[in-house]
N, C-alpha and C positions, 0 to 999 in steps of 0.2 A: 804953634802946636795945637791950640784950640781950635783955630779955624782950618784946618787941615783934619783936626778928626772928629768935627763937624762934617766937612764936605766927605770924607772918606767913607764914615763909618754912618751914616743917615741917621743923624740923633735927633733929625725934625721928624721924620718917618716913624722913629722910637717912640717920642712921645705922643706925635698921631697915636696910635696902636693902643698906647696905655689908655689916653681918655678916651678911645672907645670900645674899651672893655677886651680887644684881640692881644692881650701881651705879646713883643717880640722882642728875645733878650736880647744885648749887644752882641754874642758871641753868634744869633742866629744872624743879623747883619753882619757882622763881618763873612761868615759863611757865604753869604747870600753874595756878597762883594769879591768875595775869593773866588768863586764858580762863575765872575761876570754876568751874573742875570741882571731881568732889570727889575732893582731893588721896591721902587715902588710901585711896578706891576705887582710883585710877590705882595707885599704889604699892603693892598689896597685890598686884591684877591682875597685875602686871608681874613681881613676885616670885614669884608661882605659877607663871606660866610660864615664866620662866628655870630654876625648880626642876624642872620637866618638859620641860626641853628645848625646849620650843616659840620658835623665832624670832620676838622682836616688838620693836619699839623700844615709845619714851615717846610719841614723836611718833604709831607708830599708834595708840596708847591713845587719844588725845589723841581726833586725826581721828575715830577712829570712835564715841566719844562724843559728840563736836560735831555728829554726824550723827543724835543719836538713836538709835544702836546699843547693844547691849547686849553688853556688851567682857568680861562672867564668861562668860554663856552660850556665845560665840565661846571664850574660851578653854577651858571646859568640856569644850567638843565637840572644839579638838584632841588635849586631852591623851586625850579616848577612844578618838580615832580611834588617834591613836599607839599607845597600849595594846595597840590593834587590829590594828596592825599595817596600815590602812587607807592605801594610797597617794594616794587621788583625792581626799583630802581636805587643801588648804592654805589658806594664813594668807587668800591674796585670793577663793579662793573661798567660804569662811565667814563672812568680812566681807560678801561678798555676798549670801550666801541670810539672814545676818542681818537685814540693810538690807531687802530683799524679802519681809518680815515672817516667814516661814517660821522654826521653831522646827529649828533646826540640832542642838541635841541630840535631840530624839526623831530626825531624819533620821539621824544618826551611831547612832542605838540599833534603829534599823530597816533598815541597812544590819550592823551588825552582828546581829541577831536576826531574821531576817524576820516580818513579821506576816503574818496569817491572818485572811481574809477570807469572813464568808460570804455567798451570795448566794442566798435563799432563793424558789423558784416561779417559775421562768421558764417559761412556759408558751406554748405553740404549738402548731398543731393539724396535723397529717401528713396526707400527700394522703387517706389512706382516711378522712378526716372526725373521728378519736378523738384528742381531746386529752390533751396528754403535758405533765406538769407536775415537773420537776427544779431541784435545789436541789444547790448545789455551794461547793465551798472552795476557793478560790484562797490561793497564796504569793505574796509579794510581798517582794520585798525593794528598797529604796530606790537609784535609783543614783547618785550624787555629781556625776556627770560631767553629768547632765541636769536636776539638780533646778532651776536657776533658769531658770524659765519653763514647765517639764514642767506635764503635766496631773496631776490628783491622783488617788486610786481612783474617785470617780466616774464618772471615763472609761473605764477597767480596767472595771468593774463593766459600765457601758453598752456597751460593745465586745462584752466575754463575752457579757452578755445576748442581744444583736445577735445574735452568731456562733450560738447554742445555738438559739433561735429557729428560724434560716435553717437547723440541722441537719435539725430537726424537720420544720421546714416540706418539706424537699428529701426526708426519706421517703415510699415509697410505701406500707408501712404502720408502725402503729406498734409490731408486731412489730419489727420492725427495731432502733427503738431499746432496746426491752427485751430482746432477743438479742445485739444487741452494742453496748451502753453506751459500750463504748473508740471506737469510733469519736466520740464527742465529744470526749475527753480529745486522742484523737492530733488531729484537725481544729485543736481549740484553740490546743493548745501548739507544731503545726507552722506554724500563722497568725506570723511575724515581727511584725510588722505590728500588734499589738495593744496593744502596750509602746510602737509608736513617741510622739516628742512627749511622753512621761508623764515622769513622776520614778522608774519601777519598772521592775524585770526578773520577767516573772513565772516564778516557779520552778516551779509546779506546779499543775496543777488536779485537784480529785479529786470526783468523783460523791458525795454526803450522799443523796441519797434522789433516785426516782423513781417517779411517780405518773401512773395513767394514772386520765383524766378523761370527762369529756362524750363520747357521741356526736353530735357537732355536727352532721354532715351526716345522719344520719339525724332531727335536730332539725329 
């Protein structure tokens, strides 16, 4: 009988738990053993993050397993954000960009580190007919507060694109934009409007090269 509820009910896992500080009572084991998880996944999970401060019961353990979530990576990404000092990032929003298949630690490692994007040859032709061909680097940094459901760089990427185009296009020659280049950057980044709906705040865009092309209308 003893070594049956031993092997049944995890009373090596039990006292794991007790000496290190994450209580888990018998009855959350057997729980844990009746819904067939795996018991010390739950138990280990639940130790790391009481060890890092992170707020979670058994029971969310539990739930967000039962859902096909992935409960290390979730708690992974709070203990960075906490590191981080990261406010927008808590228990219910992480459980949900988990569930909405999105990988919450790179979001947490992209809010803390911004990535750099480049977008190479966006090409458009100025009224005086000479095609203008630019390539440029945007910042990006992730925002917490919109990532479930935001759009991804794609849309960043086609917006910018978009915008750089219509610069081009709205010259009357293509002097213009090889004399003042900033007028893209400031156009871009005073656009609000271009981050909206996405998962990113764009921090910054900067000119990689500019290339002037075809004489089209003389073509």
């Amino acid at each position: 009988v003893a070594i049956t509820f031993y092997s049944v009910f995890n009373i090596s896992l039990w006292f794991r738990a007790l000496i290190s500080g994450a209580h888990v009572t018998i009855a959350e084991l057997i729980s844990i053993t009746v819904k067939k998880l795996d018991a010390r996944s739950v138990v280990n999970n639940y130790i790391k993050a009481k060890k890092a401060g992170v707020n979670i019961t058994i029971a969310q353990i539990e739930n967000h397993l039962q859902a096909h979530g992935n409960i290390e990576c979730v708690i992974n990404a709070l203990i960075a954000a906490s590191s981080a000092n990261l406010k927008d990032l808590d228990l219910k929003t992480a459980i949900a960009v988990d569930l909405s298949g999105r990988d919450i630690n790179d979001a947490v490692k992209h809010c803390i580190m911004p990535q750099i994007i480049q977008i190479n040859d966006i090409t458009a032709i100025a009224k005086n007919g000479i095609e203008v061909s630019i390539s440029v680097k945007v910042t990006l940094r992730v925002n917490l507060k919109r990532i479930i459901g935001g759009a991804l760089e794609e849309t960043i990427i086609a917006r910018i694109s978009e915008g750089i185009m219509t610069i081009i296009g709205n010259a009357t020659t293509h002097n213009e934009i090889l004399e003042r280049p900033n007028i893209i950057t400031k156009t871009i980044m005073d656009n609000k409007k271009l981050a909206e709906d996405t998962a990113f705040d764009i921090l910054s865009l900067d000119i990689v090269d500019i290339k002037v092309g075809r004489n089209v209308g003389a073509e």
